[in-house]
NUDOKE-370775 format. One record per atom (N, C-alpha, C): y, x, z; atom name; residue in one letter. Coordinates in Angstrom, 3 decimals, m for minus. Example, Ala and Ser with C-alpha at 12.3 -4.5 7.8 and 13.67 -1.06 7.14 Angstrom:
NUDOKE-370775
@Y = m5.690; X = 13.190; Z = 7.800; at = N; aa = a $
@Y = m4.500; X = 12.300; Z = 7.800; at = CA; aa = a $
@Y = m3.300; X = 13.200; Z = 7.800; at = C; aa = a $
@Y = m2.250; X = 12.850; Z = 7.080; at = N; aa = s $
@Y = m1.060; X = 13.670; Z = 7.140; at = CA; aa = s $
@Y = 0.030; X = 12.900; Z = 7.870; at = C; aa = s $
This chain:
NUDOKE-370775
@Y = 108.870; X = 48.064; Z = 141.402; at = N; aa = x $
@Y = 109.148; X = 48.957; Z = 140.300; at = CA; aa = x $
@Y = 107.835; X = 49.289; Z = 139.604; at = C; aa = x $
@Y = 107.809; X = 48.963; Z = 138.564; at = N; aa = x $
@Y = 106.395; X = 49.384; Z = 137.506; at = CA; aa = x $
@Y = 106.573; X = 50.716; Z = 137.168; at = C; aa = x $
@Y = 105.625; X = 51.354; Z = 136.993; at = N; aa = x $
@Y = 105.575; X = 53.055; Z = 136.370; at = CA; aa = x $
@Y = 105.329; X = 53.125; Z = 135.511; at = C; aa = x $
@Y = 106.363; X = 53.142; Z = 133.899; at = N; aa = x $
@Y = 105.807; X = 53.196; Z = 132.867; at = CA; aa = x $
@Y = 105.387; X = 54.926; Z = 132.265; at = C; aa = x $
@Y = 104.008; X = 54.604; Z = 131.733; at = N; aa = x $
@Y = 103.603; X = 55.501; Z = 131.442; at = CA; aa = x $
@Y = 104.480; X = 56.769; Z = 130.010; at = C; aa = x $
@Y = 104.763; X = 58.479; Z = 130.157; at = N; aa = x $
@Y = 105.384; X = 58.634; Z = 129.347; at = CA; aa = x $
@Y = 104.452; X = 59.408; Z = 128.653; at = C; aa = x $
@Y = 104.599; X = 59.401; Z = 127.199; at = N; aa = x $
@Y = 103.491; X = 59.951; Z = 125.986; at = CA; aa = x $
@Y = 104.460; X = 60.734; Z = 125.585; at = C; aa = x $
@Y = 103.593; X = 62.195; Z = 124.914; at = N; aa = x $
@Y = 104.081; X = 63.374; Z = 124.372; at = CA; aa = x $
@Y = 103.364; X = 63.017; Z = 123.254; at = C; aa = x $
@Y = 103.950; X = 63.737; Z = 121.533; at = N; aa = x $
@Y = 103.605; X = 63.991; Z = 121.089; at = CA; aa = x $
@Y = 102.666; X = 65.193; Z = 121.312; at = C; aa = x $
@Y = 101.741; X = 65.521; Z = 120.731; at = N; aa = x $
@Y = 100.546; X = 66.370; Z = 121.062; at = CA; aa = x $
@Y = 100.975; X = 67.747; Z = 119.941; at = C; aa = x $
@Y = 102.084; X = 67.405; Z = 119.238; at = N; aa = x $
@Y = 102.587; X = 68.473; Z = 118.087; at = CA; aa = x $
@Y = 103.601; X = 68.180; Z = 117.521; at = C; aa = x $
@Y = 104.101; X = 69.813; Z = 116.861; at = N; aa = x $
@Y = 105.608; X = 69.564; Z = 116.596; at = CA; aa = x $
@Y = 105.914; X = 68.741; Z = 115.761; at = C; aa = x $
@Y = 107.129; X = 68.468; Z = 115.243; at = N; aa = x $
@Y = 107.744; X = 67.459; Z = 114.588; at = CA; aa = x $
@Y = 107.121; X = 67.719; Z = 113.340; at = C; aa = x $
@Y = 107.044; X = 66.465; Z = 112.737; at = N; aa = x $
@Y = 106.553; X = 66.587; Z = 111.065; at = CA; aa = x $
@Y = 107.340; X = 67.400; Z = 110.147; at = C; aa = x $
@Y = 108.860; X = 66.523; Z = 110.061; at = N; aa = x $
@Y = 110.033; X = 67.220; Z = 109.655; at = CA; aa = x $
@Y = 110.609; X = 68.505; Z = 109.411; at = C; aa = x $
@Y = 109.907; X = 69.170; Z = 110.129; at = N; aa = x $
@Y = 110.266; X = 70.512; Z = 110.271; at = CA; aa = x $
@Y = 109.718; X = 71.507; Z = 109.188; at = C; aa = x $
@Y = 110.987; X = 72.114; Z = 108.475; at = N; aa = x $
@Y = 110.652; X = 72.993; Z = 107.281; at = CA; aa = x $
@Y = 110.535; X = 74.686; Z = 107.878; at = C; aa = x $
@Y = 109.963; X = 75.325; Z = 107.939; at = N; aa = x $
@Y = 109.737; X = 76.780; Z = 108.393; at = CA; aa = x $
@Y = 110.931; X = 77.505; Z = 107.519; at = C; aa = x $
@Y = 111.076; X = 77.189; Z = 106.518; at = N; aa = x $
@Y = 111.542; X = 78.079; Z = 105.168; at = CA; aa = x $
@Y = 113.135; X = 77.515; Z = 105.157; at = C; aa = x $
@Y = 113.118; X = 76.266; Z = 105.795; at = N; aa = x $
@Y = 114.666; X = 76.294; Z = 105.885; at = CA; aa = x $
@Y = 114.934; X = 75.682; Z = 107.610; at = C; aa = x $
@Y = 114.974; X = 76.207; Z = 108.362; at = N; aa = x $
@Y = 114.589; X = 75.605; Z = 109.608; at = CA; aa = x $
@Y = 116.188; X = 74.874; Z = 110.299; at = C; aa = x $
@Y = 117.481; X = 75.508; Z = 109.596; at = N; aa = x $
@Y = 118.731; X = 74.837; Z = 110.322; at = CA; aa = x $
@Y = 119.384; X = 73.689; Z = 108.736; at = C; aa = x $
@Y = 118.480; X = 73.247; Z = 108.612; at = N; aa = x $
@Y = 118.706; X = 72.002; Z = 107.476; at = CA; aa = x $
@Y = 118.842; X = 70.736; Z = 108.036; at = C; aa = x $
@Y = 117.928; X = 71.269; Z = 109.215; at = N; aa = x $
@Y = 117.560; X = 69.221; Z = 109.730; at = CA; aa = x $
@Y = 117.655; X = 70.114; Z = 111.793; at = C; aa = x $
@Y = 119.001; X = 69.847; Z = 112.239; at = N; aa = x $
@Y = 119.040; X = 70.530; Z = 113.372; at = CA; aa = x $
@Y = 118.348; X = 69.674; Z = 114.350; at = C; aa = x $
@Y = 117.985; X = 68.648; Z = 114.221; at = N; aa = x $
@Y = 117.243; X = 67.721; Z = 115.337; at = CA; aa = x $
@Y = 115.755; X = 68.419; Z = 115.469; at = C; aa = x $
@Y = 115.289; X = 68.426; Z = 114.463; at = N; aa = x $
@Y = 113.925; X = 68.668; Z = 113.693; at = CA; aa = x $
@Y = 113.494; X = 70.143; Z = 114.186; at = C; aa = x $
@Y = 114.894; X = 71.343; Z = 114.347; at = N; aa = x $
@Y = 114.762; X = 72.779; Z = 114.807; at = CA; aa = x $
@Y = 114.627; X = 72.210; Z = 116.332; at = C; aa = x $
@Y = 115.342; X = 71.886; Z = 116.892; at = N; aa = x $
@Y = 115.422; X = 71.218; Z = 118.557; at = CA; aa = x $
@Y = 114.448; X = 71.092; Z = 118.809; at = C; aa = x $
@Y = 113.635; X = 69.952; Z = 118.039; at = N; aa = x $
@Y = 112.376; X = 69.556; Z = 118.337; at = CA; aa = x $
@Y = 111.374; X = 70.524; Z = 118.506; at = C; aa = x $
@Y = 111.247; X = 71.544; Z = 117.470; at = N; aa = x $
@Y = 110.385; X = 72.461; Z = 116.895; at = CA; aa = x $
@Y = 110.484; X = 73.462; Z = 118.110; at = C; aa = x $
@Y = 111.537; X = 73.746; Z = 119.210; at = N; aa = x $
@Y = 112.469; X = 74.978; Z = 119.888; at = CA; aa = x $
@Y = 111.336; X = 74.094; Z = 120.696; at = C; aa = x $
@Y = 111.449; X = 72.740; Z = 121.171; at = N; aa = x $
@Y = 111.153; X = 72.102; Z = 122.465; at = CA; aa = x $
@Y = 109.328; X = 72.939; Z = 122.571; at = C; aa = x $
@Y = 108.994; X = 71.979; Z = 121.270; at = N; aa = x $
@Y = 107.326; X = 72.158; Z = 121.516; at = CA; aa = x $
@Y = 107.332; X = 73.666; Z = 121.684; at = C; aa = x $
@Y = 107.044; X = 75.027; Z = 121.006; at = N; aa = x $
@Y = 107.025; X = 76.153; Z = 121.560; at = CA; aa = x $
@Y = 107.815; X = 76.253; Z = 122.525; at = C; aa = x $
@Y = 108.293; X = 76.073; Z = 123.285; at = N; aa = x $
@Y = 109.044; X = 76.352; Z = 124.636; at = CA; aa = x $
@Y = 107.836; X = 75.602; Z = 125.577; at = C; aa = x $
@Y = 107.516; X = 74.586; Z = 125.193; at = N; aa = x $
@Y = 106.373; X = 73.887; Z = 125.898; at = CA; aa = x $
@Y = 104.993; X = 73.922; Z = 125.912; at = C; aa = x $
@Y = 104.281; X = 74.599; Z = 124.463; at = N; aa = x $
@Y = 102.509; X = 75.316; Z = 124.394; at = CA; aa = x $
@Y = 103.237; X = 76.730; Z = 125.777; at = C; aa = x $
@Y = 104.174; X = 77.261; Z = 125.509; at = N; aa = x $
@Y = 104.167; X = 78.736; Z = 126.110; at = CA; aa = x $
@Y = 104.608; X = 78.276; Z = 127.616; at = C; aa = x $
@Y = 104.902; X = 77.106; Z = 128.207; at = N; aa = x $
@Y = 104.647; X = 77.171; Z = 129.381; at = CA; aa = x $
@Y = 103.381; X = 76.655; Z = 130.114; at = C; aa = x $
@Y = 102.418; X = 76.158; Z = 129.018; at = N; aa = x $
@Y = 101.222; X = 75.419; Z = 129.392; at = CA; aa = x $
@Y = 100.564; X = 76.627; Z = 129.212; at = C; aa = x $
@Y = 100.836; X = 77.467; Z = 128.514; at = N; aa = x $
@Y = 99.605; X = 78.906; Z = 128.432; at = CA; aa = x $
@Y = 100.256; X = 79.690; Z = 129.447; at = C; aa = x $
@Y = 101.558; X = 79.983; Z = 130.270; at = N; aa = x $
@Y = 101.572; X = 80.603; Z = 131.378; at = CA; aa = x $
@Y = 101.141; X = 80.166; Z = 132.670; at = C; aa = x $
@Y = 100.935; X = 78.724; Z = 132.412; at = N; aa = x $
@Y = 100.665; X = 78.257; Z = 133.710; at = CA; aa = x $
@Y = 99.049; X = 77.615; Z = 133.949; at = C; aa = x $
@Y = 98.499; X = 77.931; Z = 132.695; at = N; aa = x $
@Y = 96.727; X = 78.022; Z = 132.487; at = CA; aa = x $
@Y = 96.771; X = 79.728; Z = 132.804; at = C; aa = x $
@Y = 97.356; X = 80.661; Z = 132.266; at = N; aa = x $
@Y = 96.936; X = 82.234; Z = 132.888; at = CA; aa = x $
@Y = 96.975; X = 82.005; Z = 134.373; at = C; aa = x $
@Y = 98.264; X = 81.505; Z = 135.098; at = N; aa = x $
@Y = 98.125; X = 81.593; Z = 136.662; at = CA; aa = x $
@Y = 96.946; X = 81.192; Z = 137.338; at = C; aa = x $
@Y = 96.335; X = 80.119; Z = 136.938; at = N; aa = x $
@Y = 95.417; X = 79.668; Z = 137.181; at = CA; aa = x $
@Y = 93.753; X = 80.208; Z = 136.889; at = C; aa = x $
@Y = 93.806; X = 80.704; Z = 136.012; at = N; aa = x $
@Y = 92.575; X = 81.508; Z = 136.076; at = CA; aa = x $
@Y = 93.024; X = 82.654; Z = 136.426; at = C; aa = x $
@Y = 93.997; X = 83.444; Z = 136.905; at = N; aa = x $
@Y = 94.159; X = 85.006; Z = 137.622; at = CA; aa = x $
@Y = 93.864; X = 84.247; Z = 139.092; at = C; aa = x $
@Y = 93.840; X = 83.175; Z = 139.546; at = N; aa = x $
@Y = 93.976; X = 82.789; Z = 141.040; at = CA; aa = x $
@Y = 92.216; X = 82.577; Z = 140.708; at = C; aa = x $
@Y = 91.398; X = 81.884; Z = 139.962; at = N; aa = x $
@Y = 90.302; X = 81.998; Z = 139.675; at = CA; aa = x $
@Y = 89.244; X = 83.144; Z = 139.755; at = C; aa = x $
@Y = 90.039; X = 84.496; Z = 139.560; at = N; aa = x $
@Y = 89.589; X = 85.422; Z = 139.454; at = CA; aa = x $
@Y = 89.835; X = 86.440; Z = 140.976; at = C; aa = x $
@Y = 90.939; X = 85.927; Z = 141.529; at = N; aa = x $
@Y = 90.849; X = 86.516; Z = 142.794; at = CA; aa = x $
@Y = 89.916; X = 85.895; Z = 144.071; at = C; aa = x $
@Y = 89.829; X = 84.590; Z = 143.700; at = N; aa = x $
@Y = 88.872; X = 83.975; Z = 144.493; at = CA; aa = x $
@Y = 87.470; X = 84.843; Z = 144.682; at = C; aa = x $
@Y = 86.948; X = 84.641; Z = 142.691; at = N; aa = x $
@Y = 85.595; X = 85.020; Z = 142.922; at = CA; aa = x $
@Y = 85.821; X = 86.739; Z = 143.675; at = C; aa = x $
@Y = 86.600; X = 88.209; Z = 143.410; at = N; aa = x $
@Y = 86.954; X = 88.711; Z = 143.648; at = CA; aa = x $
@Y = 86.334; X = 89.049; Z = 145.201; at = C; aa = x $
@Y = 87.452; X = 88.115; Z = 146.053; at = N; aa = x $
@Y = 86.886; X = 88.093; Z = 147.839; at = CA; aa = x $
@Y = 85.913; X = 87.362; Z = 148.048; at = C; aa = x $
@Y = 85.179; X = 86.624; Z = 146.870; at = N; aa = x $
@Y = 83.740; X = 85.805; Z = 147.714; at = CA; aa = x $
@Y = 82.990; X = 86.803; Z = 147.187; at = C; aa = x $
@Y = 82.454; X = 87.414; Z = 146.003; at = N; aa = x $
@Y = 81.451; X = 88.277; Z = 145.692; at = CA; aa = x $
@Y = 81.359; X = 89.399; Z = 146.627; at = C; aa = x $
@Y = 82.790; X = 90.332; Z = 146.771; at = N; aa = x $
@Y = 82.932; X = 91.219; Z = 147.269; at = CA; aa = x $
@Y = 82.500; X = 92.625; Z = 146.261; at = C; aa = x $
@Y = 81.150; X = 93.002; Z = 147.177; at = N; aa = x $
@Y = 80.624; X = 94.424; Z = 145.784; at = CA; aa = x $
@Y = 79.836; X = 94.071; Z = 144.401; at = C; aa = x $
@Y = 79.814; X = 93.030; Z = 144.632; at = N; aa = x $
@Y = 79.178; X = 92.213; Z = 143.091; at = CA; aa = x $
@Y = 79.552; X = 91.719; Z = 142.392; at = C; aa = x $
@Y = 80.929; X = 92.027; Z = 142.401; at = N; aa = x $
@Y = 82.069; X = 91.451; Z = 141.720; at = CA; aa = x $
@Y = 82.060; X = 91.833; Z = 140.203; at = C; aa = x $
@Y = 81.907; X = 93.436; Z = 139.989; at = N; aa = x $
@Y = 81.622; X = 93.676; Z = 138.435; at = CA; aa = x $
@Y = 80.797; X = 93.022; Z = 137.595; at = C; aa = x $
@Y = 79.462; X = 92.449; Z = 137.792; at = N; aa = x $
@Y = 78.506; X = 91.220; Z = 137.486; at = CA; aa = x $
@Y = 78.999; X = 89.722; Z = 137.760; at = C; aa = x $
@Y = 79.264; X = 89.164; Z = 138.497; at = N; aa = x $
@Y = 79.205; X = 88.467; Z = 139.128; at = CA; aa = x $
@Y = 80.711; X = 87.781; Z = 138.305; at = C; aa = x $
@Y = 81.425; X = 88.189; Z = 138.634; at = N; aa = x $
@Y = 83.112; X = 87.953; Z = 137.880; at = CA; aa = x $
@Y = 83.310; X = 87.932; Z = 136.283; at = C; aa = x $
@Y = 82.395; X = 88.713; Z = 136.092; at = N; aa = x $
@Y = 82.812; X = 89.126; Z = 134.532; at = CA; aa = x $
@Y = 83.258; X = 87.982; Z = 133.566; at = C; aa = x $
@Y = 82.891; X = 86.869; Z = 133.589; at = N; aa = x $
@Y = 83.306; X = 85.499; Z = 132.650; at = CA; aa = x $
@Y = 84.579; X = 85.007; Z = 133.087; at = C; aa = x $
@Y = 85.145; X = 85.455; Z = 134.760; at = N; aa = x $
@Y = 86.524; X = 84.758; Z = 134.995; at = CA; aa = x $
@Y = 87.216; X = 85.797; Z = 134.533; at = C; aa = x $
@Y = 86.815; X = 86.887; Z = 134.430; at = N; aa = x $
@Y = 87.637; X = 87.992; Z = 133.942; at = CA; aa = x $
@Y = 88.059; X = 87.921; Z = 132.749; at = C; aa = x $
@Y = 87.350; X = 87.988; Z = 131.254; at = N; aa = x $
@Y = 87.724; X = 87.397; Z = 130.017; at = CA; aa = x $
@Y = 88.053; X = 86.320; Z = 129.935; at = C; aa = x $
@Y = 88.027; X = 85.012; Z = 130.290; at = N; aa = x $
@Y = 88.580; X = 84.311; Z = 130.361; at = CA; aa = x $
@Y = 89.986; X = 84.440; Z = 130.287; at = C; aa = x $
@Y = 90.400; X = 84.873; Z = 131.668; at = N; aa = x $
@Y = 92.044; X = 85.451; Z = 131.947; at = CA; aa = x $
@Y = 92.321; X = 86.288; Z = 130.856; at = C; aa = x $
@Y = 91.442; X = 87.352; Z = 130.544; at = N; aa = x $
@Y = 92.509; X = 88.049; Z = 129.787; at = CA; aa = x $
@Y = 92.438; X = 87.803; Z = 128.469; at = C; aa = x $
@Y = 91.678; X = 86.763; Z = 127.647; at = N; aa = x $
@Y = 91.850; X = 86.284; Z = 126.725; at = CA; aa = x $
@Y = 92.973; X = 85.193; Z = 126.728; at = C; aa = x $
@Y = 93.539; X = 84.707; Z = 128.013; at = N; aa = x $
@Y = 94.390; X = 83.860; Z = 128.406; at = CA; aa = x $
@Y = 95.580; X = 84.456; Z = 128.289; at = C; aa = x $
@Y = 96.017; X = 85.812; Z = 128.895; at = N; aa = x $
@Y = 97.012; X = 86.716; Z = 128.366; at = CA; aa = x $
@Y = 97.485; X = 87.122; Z = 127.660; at = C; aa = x $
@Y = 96.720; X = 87.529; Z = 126.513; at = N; aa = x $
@Y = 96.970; X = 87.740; Z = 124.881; at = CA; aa = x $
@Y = 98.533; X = 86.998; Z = 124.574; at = C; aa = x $
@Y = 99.369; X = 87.829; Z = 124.294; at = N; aa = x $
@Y = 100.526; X = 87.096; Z = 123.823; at = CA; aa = x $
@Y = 100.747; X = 86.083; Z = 124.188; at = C; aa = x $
@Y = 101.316; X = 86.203; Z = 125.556; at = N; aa = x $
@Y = 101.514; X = 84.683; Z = 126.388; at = CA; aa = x $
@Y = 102.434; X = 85.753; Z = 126.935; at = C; aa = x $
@Y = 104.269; X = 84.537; Z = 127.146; at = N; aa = x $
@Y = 104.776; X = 85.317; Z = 127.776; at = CA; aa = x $
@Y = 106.260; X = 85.149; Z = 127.042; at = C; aa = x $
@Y = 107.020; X = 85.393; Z = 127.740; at = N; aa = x $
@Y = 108.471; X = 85.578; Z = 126.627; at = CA; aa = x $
@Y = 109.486; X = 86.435; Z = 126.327; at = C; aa = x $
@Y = 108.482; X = 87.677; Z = 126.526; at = N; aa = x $
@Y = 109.060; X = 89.005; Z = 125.203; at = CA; aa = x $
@Y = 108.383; X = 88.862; Z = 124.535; at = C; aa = x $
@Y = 109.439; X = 89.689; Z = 123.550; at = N; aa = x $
@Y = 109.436; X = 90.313; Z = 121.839; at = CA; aa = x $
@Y = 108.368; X = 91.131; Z = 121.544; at = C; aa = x $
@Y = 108.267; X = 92.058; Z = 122.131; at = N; aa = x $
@Y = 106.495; X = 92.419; Z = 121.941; at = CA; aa = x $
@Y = 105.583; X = 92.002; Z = 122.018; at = C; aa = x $
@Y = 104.532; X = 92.180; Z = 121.245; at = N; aa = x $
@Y = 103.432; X = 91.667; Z = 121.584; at = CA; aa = x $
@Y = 102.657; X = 92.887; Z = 122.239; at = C; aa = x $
@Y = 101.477; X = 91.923; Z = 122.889; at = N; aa = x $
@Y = 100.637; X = 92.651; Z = 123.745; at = CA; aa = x $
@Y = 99.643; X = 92.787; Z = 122.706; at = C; aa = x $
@Y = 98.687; X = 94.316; Z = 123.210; at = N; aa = x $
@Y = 97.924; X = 94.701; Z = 121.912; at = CA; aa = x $
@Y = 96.724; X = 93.788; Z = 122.412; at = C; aa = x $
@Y = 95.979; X = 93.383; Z = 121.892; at = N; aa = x $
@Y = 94.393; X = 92.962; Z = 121.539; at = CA; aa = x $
@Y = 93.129; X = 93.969; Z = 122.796; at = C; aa = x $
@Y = 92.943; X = 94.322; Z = 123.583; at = N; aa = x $
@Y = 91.945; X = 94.572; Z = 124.733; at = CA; aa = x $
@Y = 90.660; X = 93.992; Z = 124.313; at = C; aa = x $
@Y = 89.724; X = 94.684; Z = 124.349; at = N; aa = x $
@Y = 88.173; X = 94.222; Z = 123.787; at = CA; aa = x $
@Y = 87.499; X = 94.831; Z = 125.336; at = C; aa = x $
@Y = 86.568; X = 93.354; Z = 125.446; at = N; aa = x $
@Y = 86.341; X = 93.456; Z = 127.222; at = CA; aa = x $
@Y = 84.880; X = 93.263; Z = 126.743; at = C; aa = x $
């Protein structure tokens, strides 16, 4: 059995009109898929740097406020409106 390789488009459909979006229903599908799919690649890049951040966390120990500070923004610049409620999260300046 050969493993053929599968390719994503890297972005949403061309087709897709914002201003009339149930004109071309394949084209909305499409459009539903990709945001359904950046927002699970940005929840599952946050998990990953919050596990980043607990690491450094128990290796620094009391030097953690110095020492952490770049995995820390990181994450929470990673958080920013990531997520799937209707609110948004406000803006945090770290």
């Amino acid at each position: 059995m050969v493993y053929k390789e599968q390719k994503f488009d890297e972005g949403g459909p061309d087709d897709f009109d914002p201003a009339r979006p149930y004109a071309d229903p394949v084209a909305m599908l499409e459009q539903r898929e990709y945001i359904v799919r950046e927002k699970l690649i940005a929840i599952e890049m946050a998990k990953v740097l919050r596990e980043r951040v607990q690491q450094c966390y128990r290796r620094e120990g009391v030097n953690h406020y110095q020492k952490c500070r770049q995995h820390v923004k990181n994450y929470l610049s990673s958080i920013r409106n990531v997520g799937w409620g209707k609110d948004a999260k406000p803006d945090y300046e770290v």
